[in-house]
N, C-alpha and C positions, 0 to 999 in steps of 0.2 A: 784256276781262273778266279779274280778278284769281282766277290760279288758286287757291284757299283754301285749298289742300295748304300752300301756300309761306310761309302766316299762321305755322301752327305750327313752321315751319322758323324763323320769325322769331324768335319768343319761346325757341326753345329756344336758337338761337346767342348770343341777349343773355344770357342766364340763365350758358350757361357764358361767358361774356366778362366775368361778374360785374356787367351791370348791376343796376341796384337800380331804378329806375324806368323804367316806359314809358309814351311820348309816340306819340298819333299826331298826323298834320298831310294836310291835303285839297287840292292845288290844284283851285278852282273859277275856270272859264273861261267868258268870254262872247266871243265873237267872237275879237279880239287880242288879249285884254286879260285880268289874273288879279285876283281878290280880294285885296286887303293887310287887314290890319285893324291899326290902331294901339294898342300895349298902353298905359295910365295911365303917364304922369309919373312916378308914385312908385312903381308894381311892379318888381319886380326884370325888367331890363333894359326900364324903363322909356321908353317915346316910340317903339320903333323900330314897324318893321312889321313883320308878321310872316302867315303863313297859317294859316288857320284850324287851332287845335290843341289838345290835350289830352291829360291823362295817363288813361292808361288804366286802369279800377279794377280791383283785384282780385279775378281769377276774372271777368273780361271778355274776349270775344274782340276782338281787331283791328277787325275791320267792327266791329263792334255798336260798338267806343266811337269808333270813325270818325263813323259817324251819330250816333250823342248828341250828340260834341264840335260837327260843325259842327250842329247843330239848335242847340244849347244858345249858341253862340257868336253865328250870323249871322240864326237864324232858318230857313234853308234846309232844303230836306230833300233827303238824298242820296236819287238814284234810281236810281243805279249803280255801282260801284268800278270804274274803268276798266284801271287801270296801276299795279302800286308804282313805284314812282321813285327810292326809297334809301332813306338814312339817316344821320343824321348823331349825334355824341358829343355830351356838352356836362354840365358841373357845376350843377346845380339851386340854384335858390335857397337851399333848405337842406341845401347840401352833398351832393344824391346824384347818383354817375354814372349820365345819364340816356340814353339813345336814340332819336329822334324817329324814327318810320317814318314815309313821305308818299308819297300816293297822288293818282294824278290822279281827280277822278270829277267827273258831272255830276249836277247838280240839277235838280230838277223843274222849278223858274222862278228865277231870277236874282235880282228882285223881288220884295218891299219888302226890303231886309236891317234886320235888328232886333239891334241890338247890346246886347249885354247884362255884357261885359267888360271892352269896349274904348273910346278916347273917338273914332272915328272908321274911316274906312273908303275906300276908292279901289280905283277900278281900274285899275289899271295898266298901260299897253300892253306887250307882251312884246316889240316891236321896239325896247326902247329900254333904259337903265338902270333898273332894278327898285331901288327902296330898300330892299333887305332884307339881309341879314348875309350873308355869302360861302359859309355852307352852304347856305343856301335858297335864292341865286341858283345855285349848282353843281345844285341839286335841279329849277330852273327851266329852265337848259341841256338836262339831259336831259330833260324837260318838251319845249322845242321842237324837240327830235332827233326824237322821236317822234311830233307830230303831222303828219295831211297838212299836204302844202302847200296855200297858199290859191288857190282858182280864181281 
């Protein structure tokens, strides 16, 4: 369970680091395997994968726009924040420097996922090459450091 002291820790170290935008992101986990979801062709950094995400609205807490994004994104409904897992930089579509915070959590049910952004969706087994950009797989690493091991 994510301590929620550590939320507000978050938002204040970006704030003095001068970000301008905040992004949260969910790894959702089913067995071995995590949720990718594929952004549109013509979005800015269109086609990759990516994990469930969004920017955070103003005068939004961390969790609360955690559960919006992935509801709003997969359908899902977060049932619990389990782990933060990091954070990475990155230049926004329209130019602002942004901060993705990403957390592990689980869902109520896996099933049916309802995409609502994206043109598609996979899950990806974690023992293997992930197709996702070098942040999200470095986010993914610590991601398998931390879970048990499999019976």
């Amino acid at each position: 369970m994510v301590d929620f002291t550590v939320l507000d820790d978050l938002c204040t170290t970006a704030k003095a680091d001068g970000v301008q935008q905040l992004v949260v992101g969910a790894v959702v986990a089913e067995d071995d395997a995590v949720l990718l979801l594929q952004r549109p062709a013509d979005d800015f950094m269109g086609g990759i994968f990516e994990l469930p995400s969004g920017k955070v609205e103003h005068g939004e807490a961390l969790d609360d726009a955690l559960r919006r994004e992935v509801a709003e994104e997969t359908g899902l409904t977060v049932a619990d924040i389990n782990e933060y897992l990091g954070s990475f930089d990155y230049t926004s579509g329209s130019g602002k420097k942004t901060r993705q915070f990403t957390f592990a959590v689980a869902v109520g049910t896996t099933e049916p996922v309802r995409l609502t952004e994206h043109d598609s969706y996979q899950w990806a087994p974690l023992n293997g090459d992930v197709p996702v950009t070098d942040a999200v797989s470095t986010l993914l690493d610590t991601y398998r450091q931390l879970r048990p091991p499999a019976l």
